[in-house]
C-alpha positions as CSV (number, residue, x, y, z in Angstrom):
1,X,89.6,99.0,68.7
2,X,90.7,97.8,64.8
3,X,89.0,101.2,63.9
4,X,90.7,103.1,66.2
5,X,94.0,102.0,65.6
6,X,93.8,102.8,61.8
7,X,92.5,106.0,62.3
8,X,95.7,106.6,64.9
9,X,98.3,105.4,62.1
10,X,96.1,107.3,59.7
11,X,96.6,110.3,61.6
12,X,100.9,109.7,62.1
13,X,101.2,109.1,58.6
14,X,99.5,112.3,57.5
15,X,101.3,114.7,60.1
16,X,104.7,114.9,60.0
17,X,104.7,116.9,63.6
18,X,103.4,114.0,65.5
19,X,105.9,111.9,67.0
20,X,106.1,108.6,68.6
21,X,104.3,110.0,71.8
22,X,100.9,111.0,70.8
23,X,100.8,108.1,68.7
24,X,101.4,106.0,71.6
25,X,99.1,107.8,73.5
26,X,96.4,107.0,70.3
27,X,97.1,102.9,70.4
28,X,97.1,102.7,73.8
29,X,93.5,101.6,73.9
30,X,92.6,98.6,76.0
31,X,93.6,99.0,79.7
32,X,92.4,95.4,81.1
33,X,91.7,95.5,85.3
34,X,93.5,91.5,84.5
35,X,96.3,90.5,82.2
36,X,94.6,87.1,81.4
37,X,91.9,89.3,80.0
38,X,94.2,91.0,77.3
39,X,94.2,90.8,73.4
40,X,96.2,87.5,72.5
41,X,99.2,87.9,70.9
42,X,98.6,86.2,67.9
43,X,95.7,88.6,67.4
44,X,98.1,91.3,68.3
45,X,101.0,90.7,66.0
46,X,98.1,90.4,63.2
47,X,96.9,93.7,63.1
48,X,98.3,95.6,60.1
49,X,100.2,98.5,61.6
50,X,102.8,100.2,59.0
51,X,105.0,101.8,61.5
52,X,108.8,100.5,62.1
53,X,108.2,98.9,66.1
54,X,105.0,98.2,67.8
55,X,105.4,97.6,71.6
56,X,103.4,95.4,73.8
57,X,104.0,96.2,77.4
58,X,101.9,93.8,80.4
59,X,102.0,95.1,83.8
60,X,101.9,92.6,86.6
61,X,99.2,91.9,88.7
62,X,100.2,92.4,92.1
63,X,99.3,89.4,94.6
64,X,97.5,91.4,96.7
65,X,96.7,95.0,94.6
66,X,94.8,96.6,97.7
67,X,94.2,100.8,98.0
68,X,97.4,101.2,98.5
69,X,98.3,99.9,95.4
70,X,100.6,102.2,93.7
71,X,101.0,102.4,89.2
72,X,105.1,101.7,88.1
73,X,107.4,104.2,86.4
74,X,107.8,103.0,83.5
75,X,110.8,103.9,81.0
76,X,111.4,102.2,77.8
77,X,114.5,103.8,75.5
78,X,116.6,102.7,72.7
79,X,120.6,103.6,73.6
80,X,123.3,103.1,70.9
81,X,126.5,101.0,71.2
82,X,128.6,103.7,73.2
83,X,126.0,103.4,75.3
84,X,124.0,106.9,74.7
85,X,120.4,107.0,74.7
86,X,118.8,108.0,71.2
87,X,115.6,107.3,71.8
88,X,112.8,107.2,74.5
89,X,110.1,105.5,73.2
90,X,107.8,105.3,76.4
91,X,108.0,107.2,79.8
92,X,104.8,106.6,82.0
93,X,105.0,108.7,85.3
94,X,102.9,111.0,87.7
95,X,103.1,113.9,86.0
96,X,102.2,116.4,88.9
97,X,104.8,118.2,90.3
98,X,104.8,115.7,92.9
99,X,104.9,113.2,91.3
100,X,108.0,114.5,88.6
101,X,109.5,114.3,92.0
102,X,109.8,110.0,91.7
103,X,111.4,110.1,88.3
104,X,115.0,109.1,89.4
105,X,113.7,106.5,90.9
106,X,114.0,105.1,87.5
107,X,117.5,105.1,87.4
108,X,118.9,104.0,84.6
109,X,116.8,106.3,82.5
110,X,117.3,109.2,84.6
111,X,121.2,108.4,84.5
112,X,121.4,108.6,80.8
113,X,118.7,111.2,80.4
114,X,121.0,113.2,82.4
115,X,123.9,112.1,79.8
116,X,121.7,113.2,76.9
117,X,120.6,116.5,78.1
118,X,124.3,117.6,78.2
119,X,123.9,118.2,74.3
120,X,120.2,119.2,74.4
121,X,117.4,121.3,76.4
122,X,114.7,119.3,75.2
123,X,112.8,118.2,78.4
124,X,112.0,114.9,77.3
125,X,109.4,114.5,80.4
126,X,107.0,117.4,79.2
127,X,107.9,116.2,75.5
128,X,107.1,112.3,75.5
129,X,105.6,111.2,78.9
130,X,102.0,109.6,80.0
131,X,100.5,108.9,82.7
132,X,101.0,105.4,84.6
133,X,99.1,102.8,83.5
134,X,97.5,100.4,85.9
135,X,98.6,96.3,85.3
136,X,97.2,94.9,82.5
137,X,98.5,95.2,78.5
138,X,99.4,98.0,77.0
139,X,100.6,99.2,73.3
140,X,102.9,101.9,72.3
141,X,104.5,102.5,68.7
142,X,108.3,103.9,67.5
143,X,108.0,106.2,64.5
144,X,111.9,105.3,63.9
145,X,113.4,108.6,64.9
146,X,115.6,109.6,67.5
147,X,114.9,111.9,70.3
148,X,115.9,115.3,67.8
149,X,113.4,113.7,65.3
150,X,115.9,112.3,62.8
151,X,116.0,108.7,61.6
152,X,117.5,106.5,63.1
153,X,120.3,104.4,61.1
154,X,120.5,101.2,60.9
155,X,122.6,98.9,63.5
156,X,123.2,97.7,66.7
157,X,120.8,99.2,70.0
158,X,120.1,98.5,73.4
159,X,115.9,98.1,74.1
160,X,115.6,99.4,77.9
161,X,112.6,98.5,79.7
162,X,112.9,99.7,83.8
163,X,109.8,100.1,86.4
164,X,109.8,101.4,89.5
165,X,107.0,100.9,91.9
166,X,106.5,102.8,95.4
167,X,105.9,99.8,97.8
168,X,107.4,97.5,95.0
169,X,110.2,96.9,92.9
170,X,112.9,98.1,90.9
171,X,113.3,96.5,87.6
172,X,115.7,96.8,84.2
173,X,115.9,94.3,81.2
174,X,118.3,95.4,78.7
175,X,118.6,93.0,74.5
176,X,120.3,94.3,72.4
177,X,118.9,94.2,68.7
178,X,119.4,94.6,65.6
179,X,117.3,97.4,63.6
180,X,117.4,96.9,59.2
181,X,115.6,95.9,57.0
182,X,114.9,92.3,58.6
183,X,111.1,92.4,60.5
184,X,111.6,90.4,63.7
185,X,109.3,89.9,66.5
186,X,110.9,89.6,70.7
187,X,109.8,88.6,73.5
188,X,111.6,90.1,76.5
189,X,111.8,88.0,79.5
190,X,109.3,89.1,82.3
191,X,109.9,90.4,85.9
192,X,107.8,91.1,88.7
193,X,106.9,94.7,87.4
194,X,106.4,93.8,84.1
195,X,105.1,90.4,83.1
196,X,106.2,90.7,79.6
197,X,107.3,93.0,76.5
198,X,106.7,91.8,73.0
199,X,108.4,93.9,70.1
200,X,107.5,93.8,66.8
201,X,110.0,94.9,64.2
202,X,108.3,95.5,60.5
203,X,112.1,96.1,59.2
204,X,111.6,99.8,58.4
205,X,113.0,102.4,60.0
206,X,110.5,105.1,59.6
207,X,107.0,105.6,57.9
208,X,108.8,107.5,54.7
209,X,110.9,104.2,53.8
């Protein structure tokens, strides 16, 4: 995994036409069937990863995950403070034409995507989405940029984190933070989608700084 993940960083360092997606898409190695069977998070926050925000997303367990068990939505997005969204760091959906058809079920993403795309035609669900991802712990990575791939300055954000689940929940945690040049690691308080987030801040706002 080590191996993997410097190669992935190696890669987004090198090419300045990858963005936050693919590299999410790279790190996003270790799927566990548990969440008790996922990489501690000391070992986690350890790992030497030279990009400005390394996410840690853990998917409940459902009680009782049976065939009918259905993946969340899941959105995660940075908005600014008037409230706009300048950033979608995450978006795990079906990506079928079906499935495109249960993305405003997450609604607060959907609500500001709608927002955003008033000033822009990039489709931001054939541009940064993944598939679902089954429970268990999952990383993702921010290059620093917003959603037109400029840096973001420094300030006050919103961190979104929603999940919608067919049979399930709806969910949305909102902290704001603050992004300099101070490194900081968060803990978001868990739901029953999503057991937990973890953020990790290395106090750079993208790789160039």
């Amino acid at each position: 995994v080590s191996i993997l993940i410097a190669w992935a960083l190696q890669r987004f360092q090198s090419s300045p036409g990858m963005d936050a997606g693919t590299v999410a898409i790279l790190l996003d190695t270790k799927t566990e069937s548990d969440p008790d069977d996922a990489v501690p998070p000391d070992e986690f926050e350890a790992l030497p990863l030279d990009v400005p925000m390394m996410l840690e997303v853990t998917i409940n367990k459902p009680p009782h995950p049976g065939r009918r068990y259905r993946r969340p939505y899941v959105a995660v997005w940075l908005s600014d403070e008037q409230s706009f969204p300048v950033r979608t760091i995450l978006l795990w959906v079906k990506q079928s034409e079906k499935g495109r058809r249960w993305i405003p079920d997450l609604r607060q993403w959907h609500r500001d995507d709608s927002i955003r795309r008033k000033s822009s035609v990039l489709d931001l669900v054939d541009a940064v989405s993944g598939p679902t991802r089954s429970y268990g712990k999952h990383r993702a990575a921010w290059d620093g940029n917003d959603d037109w791939g400029k840096p973001v300055p420094p300030g006050t954000y919103t961190l979104n984190v929603e999940a919608a689940r067919e049979d399930g929940t709806y969910q949305l945690t909102s902290e704001k933070i603050r992004l300099n040049d101070q490194k900081f690691t968060l803990d978001l308080k868990g739901n029953e989608e999503i057991k937990s987030v973890r953020v990790i801040y290395n106090g750079i706002l993208s790789p160039a700084n």
